[in-house]
C-alpha positions as CSV (number, residue, x, y, z in Angstrom):
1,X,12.7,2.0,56.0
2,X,14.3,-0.9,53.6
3,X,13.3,-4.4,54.3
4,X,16.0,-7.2,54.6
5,X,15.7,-9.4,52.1
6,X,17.4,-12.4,52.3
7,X,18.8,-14.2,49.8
8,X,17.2,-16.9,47.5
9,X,19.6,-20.1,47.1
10,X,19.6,-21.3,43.4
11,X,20.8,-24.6,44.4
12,X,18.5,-27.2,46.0
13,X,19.6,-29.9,48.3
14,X,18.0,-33.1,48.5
15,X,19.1,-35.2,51.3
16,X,18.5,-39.0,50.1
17,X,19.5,-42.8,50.3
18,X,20.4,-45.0,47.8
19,X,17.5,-47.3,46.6
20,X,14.8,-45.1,48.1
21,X,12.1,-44.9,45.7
22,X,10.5,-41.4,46.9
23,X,13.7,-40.1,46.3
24,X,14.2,-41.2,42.6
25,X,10.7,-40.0,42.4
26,X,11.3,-36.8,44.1
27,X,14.3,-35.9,41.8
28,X,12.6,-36.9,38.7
29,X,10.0,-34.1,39.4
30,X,12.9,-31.8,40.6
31,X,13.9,-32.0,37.1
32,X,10.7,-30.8,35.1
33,X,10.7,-27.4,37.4
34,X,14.4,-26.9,36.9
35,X,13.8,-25.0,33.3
36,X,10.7,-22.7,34.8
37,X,12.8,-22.0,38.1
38,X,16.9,-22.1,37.3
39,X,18.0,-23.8,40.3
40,X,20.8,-26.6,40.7
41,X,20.2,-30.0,42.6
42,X,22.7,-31.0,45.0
43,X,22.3,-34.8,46.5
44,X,23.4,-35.8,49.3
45,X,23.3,-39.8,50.9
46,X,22.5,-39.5,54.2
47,X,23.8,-42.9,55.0
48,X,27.5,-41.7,54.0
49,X,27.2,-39.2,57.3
50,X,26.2,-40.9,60.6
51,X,25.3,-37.1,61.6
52,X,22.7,-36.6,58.6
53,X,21.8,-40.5,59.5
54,X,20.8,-39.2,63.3
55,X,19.4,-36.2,62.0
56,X,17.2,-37.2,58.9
57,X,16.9,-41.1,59.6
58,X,13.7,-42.5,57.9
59,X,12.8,-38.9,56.6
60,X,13.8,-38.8,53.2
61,X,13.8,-37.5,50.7
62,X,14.3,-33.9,52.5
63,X,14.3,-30.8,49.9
64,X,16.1,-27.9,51.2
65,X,16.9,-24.6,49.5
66,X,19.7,-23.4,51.8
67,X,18.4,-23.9,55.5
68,X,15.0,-24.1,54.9
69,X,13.4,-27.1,54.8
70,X,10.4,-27.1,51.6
71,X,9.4,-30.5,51.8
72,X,9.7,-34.2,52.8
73,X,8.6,-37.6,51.3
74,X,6.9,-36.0,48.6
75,X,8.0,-33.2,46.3
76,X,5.6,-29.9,46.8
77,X,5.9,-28.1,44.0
78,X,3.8,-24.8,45.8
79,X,6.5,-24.7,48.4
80,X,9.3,-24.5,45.5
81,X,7.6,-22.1,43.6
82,X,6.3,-20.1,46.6
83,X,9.9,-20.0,47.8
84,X,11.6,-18.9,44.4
85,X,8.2,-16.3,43.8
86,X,9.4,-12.7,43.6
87,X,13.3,-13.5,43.2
């Protein structure tokens, strides 16, 4: 029987607000795995969505790599590379 596999997204999303520290931090390390792991970085401001205000409120930075969610606060580099392992 084949397995499904789903697809790997090459772009990560990093849902953020301007002035936020972590997430300055968190893209700054998002930048030194980009070589080893080929993805793009997407931004988005939550604070220019009242729905991704309601939804993500005091919770960012968020990294997500399509729907799933890798991390919040503080980038986790094992959940990146776990995700993107074997693609």
């Amino acid at each position: 029987m084949d397995r499904i596999v789903a697809p790997v997204s090459r772009r990560l999303t990093v849902y953020s607000r301007y002035g936020c520290h972590l997430c300055t931090d968190m893209l700054q390390a998002l930048t030194h795995l980009q070589p080893e792991l080929g993805f793009e970085i997407r931004v988005r401001d939550v604070d220019d969505d009242p729905e991704l205000v309601a939804r993500y409120g005091d919770r960012v930075p968020v990294l997500l790599a399509g729907d799933t969610e890798l991390c919040c606060h503080f980038l986790d580099e094992d959940s990146v590379r776990e995700y993107y392992r074997g693609s």
